[in-house]
MARDREN-398736 format. One record per residue (C-alpha): y, x, z; residue number from 1; residue in three letters. Coordinates in steps of 0.1 Angstrom, whole numbers, plus 5000, padded with zeros to 4 digits. Layout:
BEGIN
PT Y X Z NUM ALA
...
REM end
This chain:
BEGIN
PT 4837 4855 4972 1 UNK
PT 4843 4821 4979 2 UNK
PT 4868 4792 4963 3 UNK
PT 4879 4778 4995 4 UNK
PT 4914 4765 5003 5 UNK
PT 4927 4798 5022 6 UNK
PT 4956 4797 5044 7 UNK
PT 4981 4825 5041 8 UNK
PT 4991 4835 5071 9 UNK
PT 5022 4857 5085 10 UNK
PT 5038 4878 5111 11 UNK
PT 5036 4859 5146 12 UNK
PT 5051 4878 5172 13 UNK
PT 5028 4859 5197 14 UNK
PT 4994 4868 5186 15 UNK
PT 4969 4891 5191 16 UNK
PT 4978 4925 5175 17 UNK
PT 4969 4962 5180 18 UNK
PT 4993 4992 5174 19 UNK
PT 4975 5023 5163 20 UNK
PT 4992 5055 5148 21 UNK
PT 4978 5085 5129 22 UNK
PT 5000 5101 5105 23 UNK
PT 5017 5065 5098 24 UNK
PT 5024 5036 5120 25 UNK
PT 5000 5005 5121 26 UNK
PT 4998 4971 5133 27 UNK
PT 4967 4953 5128 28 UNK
PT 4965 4916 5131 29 UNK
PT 4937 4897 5121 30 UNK
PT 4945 4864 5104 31 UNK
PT 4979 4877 5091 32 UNK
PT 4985 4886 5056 33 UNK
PT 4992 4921 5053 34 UNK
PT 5002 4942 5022 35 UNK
PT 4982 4979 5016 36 UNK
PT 4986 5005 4999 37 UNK
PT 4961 5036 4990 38 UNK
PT 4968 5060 4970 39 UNK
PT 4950 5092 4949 40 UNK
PT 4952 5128 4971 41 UNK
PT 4971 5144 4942 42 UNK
PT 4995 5112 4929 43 UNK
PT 5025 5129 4953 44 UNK
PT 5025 5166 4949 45 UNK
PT 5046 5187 4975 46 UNK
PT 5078 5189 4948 47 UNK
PT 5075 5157 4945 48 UNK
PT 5078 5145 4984 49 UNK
PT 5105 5174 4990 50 UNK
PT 5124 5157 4963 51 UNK
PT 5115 5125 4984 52 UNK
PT 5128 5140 5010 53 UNK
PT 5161 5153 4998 54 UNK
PT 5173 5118 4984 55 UNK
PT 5160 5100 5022 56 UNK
PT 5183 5130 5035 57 UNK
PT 5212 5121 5005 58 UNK
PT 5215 5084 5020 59 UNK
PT 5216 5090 5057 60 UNK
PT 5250 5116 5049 61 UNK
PT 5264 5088 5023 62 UNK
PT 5260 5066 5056 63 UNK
PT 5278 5089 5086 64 UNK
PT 5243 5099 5095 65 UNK
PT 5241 5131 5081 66 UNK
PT 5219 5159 5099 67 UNK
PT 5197 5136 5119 68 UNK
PT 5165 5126 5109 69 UNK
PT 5148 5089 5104 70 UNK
PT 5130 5090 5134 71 UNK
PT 5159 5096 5153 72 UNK
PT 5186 5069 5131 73 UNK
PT 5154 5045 5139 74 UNK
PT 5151 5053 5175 75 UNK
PT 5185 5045 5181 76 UNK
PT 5199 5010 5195 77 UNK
PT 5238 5019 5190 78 UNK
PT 5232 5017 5149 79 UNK
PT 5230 4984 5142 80 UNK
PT 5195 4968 5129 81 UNK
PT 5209 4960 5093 82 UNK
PT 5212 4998 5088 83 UNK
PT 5178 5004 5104 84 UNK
PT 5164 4978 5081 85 UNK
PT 5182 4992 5048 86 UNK
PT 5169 5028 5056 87 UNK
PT 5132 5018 5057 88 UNK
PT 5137 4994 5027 89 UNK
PT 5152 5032 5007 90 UNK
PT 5124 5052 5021 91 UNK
PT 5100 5029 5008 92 UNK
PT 5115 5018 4974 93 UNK
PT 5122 5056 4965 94 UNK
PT 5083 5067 4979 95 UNK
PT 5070 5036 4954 96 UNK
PT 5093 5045 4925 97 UNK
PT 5080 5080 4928 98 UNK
PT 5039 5070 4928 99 UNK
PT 5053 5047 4899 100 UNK
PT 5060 5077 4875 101 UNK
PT 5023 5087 4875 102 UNK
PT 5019 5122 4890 103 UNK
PT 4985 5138 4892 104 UNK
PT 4952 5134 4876 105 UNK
PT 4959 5097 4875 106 UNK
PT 4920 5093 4869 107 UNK
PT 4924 5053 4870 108 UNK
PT 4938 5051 4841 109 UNK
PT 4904 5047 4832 110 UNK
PT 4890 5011 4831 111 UNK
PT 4855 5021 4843 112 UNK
PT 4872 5038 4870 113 UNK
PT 4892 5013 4882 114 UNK
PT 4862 4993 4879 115 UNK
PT 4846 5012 4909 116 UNK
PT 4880 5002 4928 117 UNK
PT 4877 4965 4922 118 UNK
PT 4844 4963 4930 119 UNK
PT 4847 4980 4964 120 UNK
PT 4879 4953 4969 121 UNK
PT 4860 4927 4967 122 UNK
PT 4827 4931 4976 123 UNK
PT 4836 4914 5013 124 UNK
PT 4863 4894 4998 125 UNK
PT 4855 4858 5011 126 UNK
PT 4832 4876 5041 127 UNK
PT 4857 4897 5060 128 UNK
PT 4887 4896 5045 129 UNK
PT 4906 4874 5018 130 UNK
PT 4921 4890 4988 131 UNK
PT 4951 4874 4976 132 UNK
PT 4960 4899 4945 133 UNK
PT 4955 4934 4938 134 UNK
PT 4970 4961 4912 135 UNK
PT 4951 4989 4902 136 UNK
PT 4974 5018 4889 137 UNK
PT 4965 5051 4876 138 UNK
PT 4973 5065 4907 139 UNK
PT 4974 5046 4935 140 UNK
PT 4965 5006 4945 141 UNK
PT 4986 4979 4962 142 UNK
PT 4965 4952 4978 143 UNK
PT 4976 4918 4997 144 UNK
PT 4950 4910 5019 145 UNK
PT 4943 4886 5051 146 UNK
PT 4915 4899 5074 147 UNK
PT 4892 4877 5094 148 UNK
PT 4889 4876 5133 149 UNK
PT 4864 4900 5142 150 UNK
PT 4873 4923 5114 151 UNK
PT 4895 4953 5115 152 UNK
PT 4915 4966 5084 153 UNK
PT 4914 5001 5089 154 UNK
PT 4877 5007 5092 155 UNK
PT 4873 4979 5062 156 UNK
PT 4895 5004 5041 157 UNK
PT 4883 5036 5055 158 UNK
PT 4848 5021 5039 159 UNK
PT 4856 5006 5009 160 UNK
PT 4879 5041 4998 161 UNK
PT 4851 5062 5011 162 UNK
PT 4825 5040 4988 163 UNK
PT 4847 5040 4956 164 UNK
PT 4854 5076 4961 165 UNK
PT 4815 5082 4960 166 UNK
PT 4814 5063 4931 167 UNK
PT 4843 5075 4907 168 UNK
PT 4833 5115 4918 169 UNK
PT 4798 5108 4908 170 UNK
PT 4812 5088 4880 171 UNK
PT 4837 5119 4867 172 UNK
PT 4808 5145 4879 173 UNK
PT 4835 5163 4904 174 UNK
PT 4834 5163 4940 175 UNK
PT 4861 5168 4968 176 UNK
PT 4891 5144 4980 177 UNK
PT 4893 5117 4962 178 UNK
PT 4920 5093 4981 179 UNK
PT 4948 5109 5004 180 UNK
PT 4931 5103 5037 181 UNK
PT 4953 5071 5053 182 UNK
PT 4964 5044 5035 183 UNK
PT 4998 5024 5044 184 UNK
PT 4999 4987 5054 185 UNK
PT 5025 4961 5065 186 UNK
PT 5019 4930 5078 187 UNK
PT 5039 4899 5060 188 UNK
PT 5071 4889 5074 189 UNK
PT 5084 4858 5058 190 UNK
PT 5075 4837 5029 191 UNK
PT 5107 4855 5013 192 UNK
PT 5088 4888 5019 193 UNK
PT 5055 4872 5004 194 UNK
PT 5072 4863 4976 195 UNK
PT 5085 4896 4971 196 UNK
PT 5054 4916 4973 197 UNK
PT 5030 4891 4947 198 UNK
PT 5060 4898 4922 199 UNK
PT 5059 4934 4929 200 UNK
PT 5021 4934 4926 201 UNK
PT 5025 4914 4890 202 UNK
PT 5051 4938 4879 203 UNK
PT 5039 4968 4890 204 UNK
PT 5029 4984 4853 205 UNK
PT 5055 4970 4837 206 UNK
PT 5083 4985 4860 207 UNK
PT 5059 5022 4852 208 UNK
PT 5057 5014 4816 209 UNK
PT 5024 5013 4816 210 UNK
PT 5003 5002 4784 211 UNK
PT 4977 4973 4783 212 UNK
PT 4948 4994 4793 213 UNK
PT 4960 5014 4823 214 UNK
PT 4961 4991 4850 215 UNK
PT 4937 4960 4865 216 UNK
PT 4956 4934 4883 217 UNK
PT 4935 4904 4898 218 UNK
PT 4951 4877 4916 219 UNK
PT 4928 4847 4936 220 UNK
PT 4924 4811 4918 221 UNK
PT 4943 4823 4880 222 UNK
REM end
């Protein structure tokens, strides 16, 4: 890691980007600031994501839109893009309120756990990527980070969860799936949208009632 004067960079419609999709969507830009998430295999069990489910399905009949599913309301260009917009902003306020109430083995509640995490986040900082903040929950991590040219975020995060998950199983003396298998990312839209997520990274554990102990958050230059 290095202290240099970083520049925070955002969505530019006319750069360089790549489109990729697995189970979830992904645009990778290099140079833009871009928010992750990565989360433990068992921090949403299948009640859980039903439940998910059924309030997703809730708000599309308390808007007219009852019976069809998001990829469909999302595909279409007669509902207007304010309705687009507030659907994805539900779907991933309710997903993050319910990783928030701390399902699973939560096994990063542990500070020399998390530590494994941290280390793996920035062991490139300053090299391949920029870290701007991160928060370590029990269960899952949100991370604001700016790749460098050259550099691509979903094989830098395939590697650093597939060190850390070494690490913690050897760690805990288990073995298996550690990390649900593809982590989620957004590139930064607007300084409005920047501001939003370092606040939501900052009060992260306090919004999940977490006690002094059960989270790391580290943020560049404090």
């Amino acid at each position: 890691m290095n202290n240099r004067k970083i520049q925070w960079n955002l969505f530019d419609s006319n750069a360089d980007s790549k489109i990729s999709r697995r189970n979830l969507p992904h645009i990778d830009m290099p140079g833009a600031l871009t928010f992750v998430t990565f989360r433990l295999a068992d921090s949403m069990p299948r009640e859980v994501v039903e439940r998910w489910h059924e309030e997703v399905e809730t708000w599309l009949a308390e808007n007219g839109l009852a019976g069809r599913s998001v990829e469909d309301v999302l595909g279409d260009i007669a509902i207007p893009p304010r309705m687009h917009k507030e659907l994805r902003k539900f779907k991933q306020r309710r997903w993050h309120g319910h990783l928030d109430d701390c399902h699973g083995s939560c096994v990063l509640k542990d500070g020399a756990t998390r530590r494994y995490v941290e280390n793996a986040l920035l062991h490139f900082d300053g090299e391949r990527y920029d870290v701007e903040r991160f928060v370590i929950m029990p269960n899952h991590v949100h991370v604001l980070v700016q790749m460098r040219q050259g550099n691509d975020l979903r094989k830098e995060f395939t590697g650093l969860m597939r060190f850390s998950a070494r690490e913690i199983n050897r760690h805990l003396n288990r073995d298996g799936e550690l990390w649900q298998s593809e982590p989620f990312d957004h590139v930064v839209r607007s300084h409005l949208q920047f501001d939003y997520l370092q606040e939501y990274i900052v009060d992260n554990p306090r919004k999940a009632h977490l006690p002094e102990g059960h989270y790391t958050i580290w943020i560049r230059d404090r």
